[in-house]
BALOBA-1460 file (C-alpha; in Angstrom, 3 decimals):
// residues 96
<rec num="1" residu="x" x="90.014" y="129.118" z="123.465"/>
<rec num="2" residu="x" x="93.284" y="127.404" z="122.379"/>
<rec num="3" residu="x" x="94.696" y="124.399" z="124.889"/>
<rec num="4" residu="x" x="97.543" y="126.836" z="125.677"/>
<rec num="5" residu="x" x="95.381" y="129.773" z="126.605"/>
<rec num="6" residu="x" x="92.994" y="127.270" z="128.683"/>
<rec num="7" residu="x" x="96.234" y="125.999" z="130.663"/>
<rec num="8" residu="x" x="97.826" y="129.597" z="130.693"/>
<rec num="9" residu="x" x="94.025" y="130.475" z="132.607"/>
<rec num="10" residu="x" x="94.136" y="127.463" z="134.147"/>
<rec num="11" residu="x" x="97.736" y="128.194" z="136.229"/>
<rec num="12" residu="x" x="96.411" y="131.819" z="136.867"/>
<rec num="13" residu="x" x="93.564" y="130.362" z="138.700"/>
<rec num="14" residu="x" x="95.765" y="127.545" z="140.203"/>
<rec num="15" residu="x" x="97.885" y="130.644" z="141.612"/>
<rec num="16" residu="x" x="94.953" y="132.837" z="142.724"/>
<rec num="17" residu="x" x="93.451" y="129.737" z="144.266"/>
<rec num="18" residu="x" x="96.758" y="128.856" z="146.029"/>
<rec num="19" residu="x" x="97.747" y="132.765" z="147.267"/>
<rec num="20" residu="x" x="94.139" y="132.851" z="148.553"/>
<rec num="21" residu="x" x="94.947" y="129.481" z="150.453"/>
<rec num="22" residu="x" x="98.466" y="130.887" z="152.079"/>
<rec num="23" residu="x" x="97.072" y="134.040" z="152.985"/>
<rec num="24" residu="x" x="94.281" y="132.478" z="154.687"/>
<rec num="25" residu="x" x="96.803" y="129.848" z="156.394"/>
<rec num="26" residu="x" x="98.926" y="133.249" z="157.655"/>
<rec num="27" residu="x" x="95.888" y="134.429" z="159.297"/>
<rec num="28" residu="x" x="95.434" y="130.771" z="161.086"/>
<rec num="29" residu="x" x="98.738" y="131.100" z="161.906"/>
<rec num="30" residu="x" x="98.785" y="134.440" z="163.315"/>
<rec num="31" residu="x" x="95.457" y="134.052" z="165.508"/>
<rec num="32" residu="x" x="96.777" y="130.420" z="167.240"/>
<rec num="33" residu="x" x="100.314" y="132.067" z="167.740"/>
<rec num="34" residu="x" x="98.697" y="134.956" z="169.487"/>
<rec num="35" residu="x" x="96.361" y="132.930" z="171.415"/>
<rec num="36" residu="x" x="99.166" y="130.627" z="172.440"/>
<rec num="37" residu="x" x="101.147" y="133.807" z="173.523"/>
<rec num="38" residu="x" x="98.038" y="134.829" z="175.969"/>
<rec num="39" residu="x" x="97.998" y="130.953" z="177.489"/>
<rec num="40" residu="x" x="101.594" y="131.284" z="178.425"/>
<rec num="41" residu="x" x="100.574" y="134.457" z="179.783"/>
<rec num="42" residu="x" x="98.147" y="133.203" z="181.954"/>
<rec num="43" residu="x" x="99.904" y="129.904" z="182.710"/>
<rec num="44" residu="x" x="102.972" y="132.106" z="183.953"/>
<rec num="45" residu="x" x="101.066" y="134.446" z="185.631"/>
<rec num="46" residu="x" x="99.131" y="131.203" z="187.573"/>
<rec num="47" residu="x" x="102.325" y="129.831" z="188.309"/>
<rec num="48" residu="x" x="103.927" y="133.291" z="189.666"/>
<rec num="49" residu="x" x="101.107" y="133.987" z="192.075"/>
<rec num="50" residu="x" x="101.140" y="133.438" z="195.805"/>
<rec num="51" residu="x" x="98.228" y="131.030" z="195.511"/>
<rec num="52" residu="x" x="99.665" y="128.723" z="193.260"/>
<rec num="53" residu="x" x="102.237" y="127.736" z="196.032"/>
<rec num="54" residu="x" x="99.338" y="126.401" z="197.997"/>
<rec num="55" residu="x" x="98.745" y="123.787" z="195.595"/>
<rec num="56" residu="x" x="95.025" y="123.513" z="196.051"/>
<rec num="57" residu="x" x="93.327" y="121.128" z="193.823"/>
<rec num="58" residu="x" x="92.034" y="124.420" z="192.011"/>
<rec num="59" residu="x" x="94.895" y="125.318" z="190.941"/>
<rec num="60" residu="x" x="96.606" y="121.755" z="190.022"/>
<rec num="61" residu="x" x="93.312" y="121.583" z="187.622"/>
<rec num="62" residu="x" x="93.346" y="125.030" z="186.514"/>
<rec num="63" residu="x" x="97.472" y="124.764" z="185.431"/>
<rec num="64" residu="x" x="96.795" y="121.516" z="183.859"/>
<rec num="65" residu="x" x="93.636" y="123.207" z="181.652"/>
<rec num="66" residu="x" x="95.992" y="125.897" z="180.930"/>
<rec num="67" residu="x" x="98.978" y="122.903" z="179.535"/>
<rec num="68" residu="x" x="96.520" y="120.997" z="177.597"/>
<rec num="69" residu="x" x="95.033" y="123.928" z="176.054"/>
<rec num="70" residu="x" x="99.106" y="125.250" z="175.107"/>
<rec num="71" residu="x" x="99.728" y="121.860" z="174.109"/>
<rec num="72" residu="x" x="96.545" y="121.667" z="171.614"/>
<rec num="73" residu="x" x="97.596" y="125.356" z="170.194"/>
<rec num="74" residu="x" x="101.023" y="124.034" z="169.646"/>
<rec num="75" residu="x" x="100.385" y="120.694" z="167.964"/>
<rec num="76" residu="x" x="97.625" y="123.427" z="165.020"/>
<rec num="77" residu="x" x="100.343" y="125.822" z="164.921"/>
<rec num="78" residu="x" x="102.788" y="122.807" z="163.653"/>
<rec num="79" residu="x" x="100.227" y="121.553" z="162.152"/>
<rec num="80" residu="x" x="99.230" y="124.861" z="159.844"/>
<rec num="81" residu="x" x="103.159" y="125.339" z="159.597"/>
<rec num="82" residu="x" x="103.385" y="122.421" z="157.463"/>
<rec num="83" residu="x" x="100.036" y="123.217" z="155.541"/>
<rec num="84" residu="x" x="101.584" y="126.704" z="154.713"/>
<rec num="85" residu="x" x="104.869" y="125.308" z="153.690"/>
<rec num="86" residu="x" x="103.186" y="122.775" z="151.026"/>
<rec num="87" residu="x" x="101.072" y="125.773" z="149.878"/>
<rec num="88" residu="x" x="104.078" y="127.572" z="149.164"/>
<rec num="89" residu="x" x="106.040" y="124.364" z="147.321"/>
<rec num="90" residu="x" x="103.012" y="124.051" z="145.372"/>
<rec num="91" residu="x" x="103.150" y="128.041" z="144.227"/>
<rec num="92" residu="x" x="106.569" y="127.925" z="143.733"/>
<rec num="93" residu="x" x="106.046" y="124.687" z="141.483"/>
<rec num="94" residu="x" x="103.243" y="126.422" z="139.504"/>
<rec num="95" residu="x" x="105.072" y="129.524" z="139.163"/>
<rec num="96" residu="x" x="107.997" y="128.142" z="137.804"/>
């Protein structure tokens, strides 16, 4: 195999490598933004029900689970966000 036809296989399989990566990043991505849809689901409907007015330590804690949970989904959806974006720089560079 010629050094052209090694690096000509050698991008294919950078690209493969790299579509494989963003697709699996868009499922990452997909899963934490639908689990962080179903925490502000259940944080609003905490928050909406007559119980929560009574501000029993229960609830305080159970609200504040609820936050740090949304707040941990938030910061790996940001975080994958940025992953995704290099992985698509990096295609774009290869494909070019």
């Amino acid at each position: 195999m010629t050094y052209s036809q090694r690096l000509t296989h050698g991008n294919s399989s950078d690209i493969i490598y790299l579509e494989h990566q963003i697709g699996i990043a868009e499922e990452e991505l997909a899963k934490a933004e639908e689990e962080r849809r179903v925490y502000e689901s259940d944080l609003n409907q905490l928050r909406m029900s007559p119980a929560y007015h009574s501000t029993s330590a229960t609830n305080v804690s159970n609200e504040q689970q609820l936050v740090d949970e949304l707040n941990k989904l938030q910061s790996m959806i940001k975080d994958i966000r940025i992953r995704l974006k290099n992985l698509q720089e990096d295609l774009g560079e290869l494909e070019d």
